[in-house]
LOSE-697844 format. One record per residue (C-alpha): z, x, y; residue in one letter. Coordinates in steps of 0.001 Angstrom, whole numbers, padded with zeros to 6 digits, always signed. Layout:
N
ZXYA;...
***
This chain:
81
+022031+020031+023542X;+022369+017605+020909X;+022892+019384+016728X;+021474+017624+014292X;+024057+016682+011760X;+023231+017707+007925X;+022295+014339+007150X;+019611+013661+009502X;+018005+017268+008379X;+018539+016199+004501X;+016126+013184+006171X;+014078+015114+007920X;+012820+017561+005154X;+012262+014308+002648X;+010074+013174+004931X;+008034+016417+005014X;+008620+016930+001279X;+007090+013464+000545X;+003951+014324+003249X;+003197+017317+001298X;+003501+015991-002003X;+000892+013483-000891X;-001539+015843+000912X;-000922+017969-002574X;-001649+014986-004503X;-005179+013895-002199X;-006071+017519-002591X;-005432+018766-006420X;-006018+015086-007995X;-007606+013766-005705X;-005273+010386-005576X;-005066+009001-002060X;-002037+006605-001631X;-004028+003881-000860X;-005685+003796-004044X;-002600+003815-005810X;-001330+000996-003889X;-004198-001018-004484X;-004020-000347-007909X;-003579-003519-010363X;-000314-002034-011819X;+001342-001514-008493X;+000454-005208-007361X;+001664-006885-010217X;+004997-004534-010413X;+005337-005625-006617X;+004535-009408-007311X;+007449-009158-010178X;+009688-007661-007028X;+008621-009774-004315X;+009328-013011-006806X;+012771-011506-008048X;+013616-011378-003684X;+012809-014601-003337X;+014610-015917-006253X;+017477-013983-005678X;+017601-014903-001948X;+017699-018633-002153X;+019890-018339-004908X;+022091-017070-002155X;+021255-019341+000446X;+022516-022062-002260X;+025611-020345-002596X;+026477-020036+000772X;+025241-024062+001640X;+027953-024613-001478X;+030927-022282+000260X;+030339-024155+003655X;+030036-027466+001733X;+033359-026606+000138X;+034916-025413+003479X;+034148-028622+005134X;+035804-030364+002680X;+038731-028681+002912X;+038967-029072+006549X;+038796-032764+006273X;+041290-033101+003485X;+043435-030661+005641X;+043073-032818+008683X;+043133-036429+006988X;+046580-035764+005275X;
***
C-alpha cells in the first residue's frame, strides 16, 4: 500500500481548501469564478501578464541565438588556428 508523503497531502487539502472557498464564495456573495474571470480587471491584469511572457520569452530566445552565435564562433576560430 502506497503512504502518501506530507507533501502530496499539504496538496491535497489546498485543493479542497480552494473548492470550498469557492462554493463559500458562489453561496454567501454570490461570485461565481467565471464572472470574476470575465471581469474587465482580470483581462486586462492577464493581457499585462500574457505581454510581459512574451516579451520576456523572446528576449530569451535572443539570448540564446546570441550564446550559440558566439559558440560557433569560437569553434571556428578554435579550429582555423
Amino acid at each position: 500500500m502506497r503512504r502518501f508523503t506530507n507533501r502530496s497531502r499539504g496538496f491535497i487539502k489546498t485543493i479542497l481548501l480552494v473548492i470550498i472557498a469557492l462554493v463559500l464564495l458562489k453561496y454567501f456573495f454570490n461570485l461565481s469564478l467565471n464572472d470574476i474571470i470575465k471581469s474587465q480587471v482580470v483581462q486586462d491584469i492577464w493581457s499585462i501578464i500574457k505581454s510581459l511572457f512574451q516579451t520576456l520569452w523572446g528576449l530569451l530566445l535572443m539570448i540564446l541565438d546570441f550564446l550559440k552565435a558566439l559558440i560557433a564562433t569560437a569553434k571556428d576560430s578554435l579550429t582555423h588556428k
